[in-house]
Structures are given as C-alpha cells and as structure tokens.
C-alpha positions as CSV (number, residue, x, y, z in Angstrom):
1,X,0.0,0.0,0.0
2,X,1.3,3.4,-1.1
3,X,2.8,5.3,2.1
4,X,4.5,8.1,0.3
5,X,3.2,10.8,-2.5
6,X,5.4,10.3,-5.5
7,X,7.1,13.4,-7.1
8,X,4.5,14.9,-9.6
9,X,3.3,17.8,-11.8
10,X,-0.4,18.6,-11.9
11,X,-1.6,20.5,-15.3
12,X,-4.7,22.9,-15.0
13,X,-5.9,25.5,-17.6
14,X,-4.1,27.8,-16.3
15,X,-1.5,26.8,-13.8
16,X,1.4,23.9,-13.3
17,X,1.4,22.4,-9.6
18,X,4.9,20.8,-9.2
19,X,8.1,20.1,-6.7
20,X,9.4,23.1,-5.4
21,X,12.9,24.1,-7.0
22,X,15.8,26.2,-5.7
23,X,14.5,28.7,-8.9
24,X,11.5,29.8,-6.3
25,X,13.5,30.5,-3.4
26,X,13.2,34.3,-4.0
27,X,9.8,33.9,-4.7
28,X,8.5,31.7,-1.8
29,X,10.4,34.1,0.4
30,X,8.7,37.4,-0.8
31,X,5.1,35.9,-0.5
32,X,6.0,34.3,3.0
33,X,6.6,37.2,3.8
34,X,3.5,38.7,3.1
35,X,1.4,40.2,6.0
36,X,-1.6,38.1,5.4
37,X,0.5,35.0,5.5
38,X,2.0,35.9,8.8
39,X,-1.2,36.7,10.5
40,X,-3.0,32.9,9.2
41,X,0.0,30.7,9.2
42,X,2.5,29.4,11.1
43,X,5.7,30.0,9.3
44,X,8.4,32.2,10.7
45,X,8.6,36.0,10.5
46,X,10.5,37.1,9.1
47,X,10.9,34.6,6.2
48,X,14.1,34.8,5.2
49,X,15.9,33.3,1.7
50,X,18.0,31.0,3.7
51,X,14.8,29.9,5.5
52,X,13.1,29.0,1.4
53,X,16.0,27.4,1.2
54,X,16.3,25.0,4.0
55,X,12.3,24.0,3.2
56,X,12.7,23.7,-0.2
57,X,15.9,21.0,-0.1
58,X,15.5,19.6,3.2
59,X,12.2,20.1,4.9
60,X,9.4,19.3,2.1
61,X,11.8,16.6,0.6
62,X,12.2,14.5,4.4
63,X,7.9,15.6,5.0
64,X,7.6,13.9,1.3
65,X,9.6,10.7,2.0
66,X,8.2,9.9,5.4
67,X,4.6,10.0,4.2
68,X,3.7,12.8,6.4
69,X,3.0,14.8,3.2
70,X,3.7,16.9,0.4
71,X,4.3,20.8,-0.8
72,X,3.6,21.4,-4.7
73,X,4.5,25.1,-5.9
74,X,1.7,26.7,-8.3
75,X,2.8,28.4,-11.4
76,X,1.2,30.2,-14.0
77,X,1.3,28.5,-16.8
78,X,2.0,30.6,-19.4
79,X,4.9,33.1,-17.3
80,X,5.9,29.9,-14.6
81,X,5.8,32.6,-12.2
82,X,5.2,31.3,-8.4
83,X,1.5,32.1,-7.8
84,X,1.3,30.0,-4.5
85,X,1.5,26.8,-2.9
86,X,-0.4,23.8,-1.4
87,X,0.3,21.6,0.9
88,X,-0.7,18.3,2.3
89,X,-0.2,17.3,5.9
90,X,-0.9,14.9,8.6
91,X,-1.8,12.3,6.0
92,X,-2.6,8.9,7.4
93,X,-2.1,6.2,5.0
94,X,-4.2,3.8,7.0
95,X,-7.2,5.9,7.0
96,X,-6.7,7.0,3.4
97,X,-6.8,10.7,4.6
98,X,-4.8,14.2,4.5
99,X,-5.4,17.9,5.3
100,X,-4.8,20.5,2.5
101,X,-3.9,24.1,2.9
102,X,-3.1,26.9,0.1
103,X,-1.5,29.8,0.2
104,X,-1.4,32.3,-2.5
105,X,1.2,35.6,-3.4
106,X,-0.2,39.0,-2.6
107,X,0.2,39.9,-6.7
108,X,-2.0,36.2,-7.8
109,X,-4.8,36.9,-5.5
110,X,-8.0,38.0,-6.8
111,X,-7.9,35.6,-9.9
112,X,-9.1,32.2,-8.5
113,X,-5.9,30.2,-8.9
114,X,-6.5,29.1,-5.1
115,X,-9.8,27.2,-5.9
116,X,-8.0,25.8,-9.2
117,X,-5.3,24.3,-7.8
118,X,-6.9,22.8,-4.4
119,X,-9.4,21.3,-7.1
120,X,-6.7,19.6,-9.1
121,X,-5.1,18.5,-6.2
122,X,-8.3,17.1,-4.3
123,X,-8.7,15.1,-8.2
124,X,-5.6,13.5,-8.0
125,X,-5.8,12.9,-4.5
126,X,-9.4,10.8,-5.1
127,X,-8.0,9.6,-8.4
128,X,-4.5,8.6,-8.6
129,X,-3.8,8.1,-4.6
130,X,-7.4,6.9,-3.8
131,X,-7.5,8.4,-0.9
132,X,-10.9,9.1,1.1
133,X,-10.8,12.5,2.8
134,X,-9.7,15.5,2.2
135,X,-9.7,17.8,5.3
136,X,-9.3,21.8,5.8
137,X,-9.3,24.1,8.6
138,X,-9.8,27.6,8.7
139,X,-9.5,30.0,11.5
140,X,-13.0,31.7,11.9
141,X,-12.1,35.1,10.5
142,X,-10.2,34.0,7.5
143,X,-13.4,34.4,5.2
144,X,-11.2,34.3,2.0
145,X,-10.2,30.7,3.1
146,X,-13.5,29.6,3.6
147,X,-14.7,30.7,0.7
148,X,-12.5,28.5,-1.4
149,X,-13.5,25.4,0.6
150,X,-17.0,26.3,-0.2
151,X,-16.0,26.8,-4.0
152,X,-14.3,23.1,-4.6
153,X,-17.4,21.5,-2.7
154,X,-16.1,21.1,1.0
155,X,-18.8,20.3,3.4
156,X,-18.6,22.2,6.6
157,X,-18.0,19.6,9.7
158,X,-17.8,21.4,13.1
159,X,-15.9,24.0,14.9
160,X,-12.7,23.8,17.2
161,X,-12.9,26.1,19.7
162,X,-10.2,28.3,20.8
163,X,-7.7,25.5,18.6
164,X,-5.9,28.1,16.3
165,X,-3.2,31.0,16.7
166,X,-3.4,33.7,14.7
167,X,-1.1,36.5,14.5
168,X,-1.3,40.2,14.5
169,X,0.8,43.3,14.2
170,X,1.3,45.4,16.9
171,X,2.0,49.8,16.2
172,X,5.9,48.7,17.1
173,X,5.6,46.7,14.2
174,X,6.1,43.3,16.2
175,X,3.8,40.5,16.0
176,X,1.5,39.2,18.9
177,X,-0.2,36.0,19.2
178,X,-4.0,36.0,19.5
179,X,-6.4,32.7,19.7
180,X,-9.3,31.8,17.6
181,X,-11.5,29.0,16.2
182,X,-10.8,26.5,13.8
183,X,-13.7,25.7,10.9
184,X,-13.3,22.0,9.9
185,X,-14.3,21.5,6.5
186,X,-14.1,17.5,4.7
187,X,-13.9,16.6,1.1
188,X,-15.1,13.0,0.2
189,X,-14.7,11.6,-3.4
190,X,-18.6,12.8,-4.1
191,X,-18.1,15.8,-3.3
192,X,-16.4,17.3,-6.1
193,X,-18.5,15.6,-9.2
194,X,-19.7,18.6,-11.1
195,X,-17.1,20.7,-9.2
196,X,-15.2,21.7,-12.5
197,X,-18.7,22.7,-13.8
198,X,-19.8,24.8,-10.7
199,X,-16.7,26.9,-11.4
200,X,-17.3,26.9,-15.5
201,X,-20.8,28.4,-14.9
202,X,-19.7,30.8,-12.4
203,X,-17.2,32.4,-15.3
204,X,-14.5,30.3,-14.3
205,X,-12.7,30.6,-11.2
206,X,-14.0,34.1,-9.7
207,X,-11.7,37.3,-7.8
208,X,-12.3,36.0,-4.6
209,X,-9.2,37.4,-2.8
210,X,-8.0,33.8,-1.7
211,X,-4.6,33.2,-0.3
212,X,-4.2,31.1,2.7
C-alpha cells in the first residue's frame, strides 16, 4: 500500500502544480513574507531566503519521503511565475486521509488560482492516490479561506474552539499571538462531481481574494 506521495506535476488550464525548486526561493520568500500570511499561518517572521532554502531541499523533501505529506509550488502556466503553494499534511495512510492548505502571493490573488489548484489537487488525491478525505481548517475570521472550501465542494464539519493562533501586528511593528476558532471543512470523493462545472458556470474561477 502506497505510504508516500510520488514526485509529480499537476496541469490545470491555467496553472502547473509541481516540486518546489531552488529557482522559487526568491519567490517563496517574498510571498511568506506577506502580511496576510503571517497573520493565518504558522511560518516564521521574518521569512528569510536562507529559510526558502532549508524548506525547499530539506524540509518538504524528508515531510515527502516519510509519508507525512507533500508541498507542490503553483505556477502560472504561461509566465511559470510562483502564484502560491499547497500543501498536504498529517496524512494517514491507514485511513486514506490528508489535510490540504493553500497559500497564495499577494500579486496572484484575486484571480481564482487558489480554488483551481486545491481542485486539481483534491482530483488526484481521489484519483490517482485513492485516498478518502480531504480535510481543511480555517481560522473563523479568514473568510477568504472559507470561501475556497466552499468553491471546490467542502462540506462544513464542526468548529474547534479556541484551537488556532493567529497573528497580528502590533504599532511597534512586532507580531502578537491571538487565539481563535478553527472551521473543519471535509472533502469525500462525491463531493467534487460537477465541481469543475460549478466553477465553468460561475465564469470560471472568480476574484475572490483567496490566499491562505
């Protein structure tokens, strides 16, 4: 039984979801660093290149080969330009199950590319990897976030109180840690037939300003 992701690329109409590359370390830096991205996530502030580095050629590779998960950059297409990432984590191979996140750059957001590739990558995770649930969280006030759960088909499961830090900027320009709710949103196999058409009618993938 599989216990690892393999190393893949992921076509959409408009994007490429593949490994990450020393190429993006620039990149991933500048939209880690993003002040939207420090307040949702987890990841260090500041984000340094160094920091890109280390995740990029060892972090994501060891998460990869011990099953625990796996980070795909998203591209445009047409420019290869890093538009975001998603990521899978605490996958459990016995239960057939991971959790997906997405961030996307400050410059990409607006144009859908969130919903698109957390789409793709819930299709090959159904498809290809047969696995049974797909699971997102998102802190209560991140509407953006919900919104693209909603968009791909998630059903919404429960709340978790009080189970997320979030981060916010104090006037000194210093970050402070404040707690918050966790929405738990699932994704089963039947959720996403007619998915790609839901987003067709709605004029494609809409400017909902999606990034984490």
């Amino acid at each position: 039984m599989t216990s690892t992701f393999p190393d893949i690329s992921l076509s959409t109409e408009r994007l490429v979801l593949r490994p990450l590359d020393a190429d993006d370390v620039p990149a991933l830096a500048a939209m880690m660093n993003d002040e939207q991205v420090g307040a949702w996530t987890g990841v260090p502030q500041p984000f340094t290149e160094d920091t890109a580095r280390t995740w990029i050629t060892e972090y994501a590779p060891a998460e990869r080969a011990a099953g625990h998960g796996l980070d795909l950059a998203v591209a445009e297409f047409l420019t290869q330009r890093l538009v975001g990432l998603i990521r899978l984590t605490r996958t459990n191979w016995h239960v057939r199950s991971t959790e997906l996140s997405y961030i996307v750059a400050p410059w990409a957001r607006g144009e859908g590319y969130a919903s698109e590739a957390a789409l793709a990558t819930a299709q090959w995770l159904f498809g290809d990897q047969k696995l049974q649930r797909i699971e997102l969280r998102t802190a209560a006030d991140n509407t953006a976030a919900q919104q693209v759960a909603q968009k791909i088909g998630c059903i919404s499961e429960g709340v978790l109180r009080n189970a997320c830090i979030a981060r916010v900027r104090g006037e000194d320009g210093g970050w402070s840690e404040v707690r918050t709710d966790y929405i738990v949103w699932s994704l089963l196999p039947e959720d996403i037939e007619g998915a790609d058409g839901q987003l067709a009618d709605s004029g494609g993938f809409p400017g909902y300003t999606d990034w984490n």
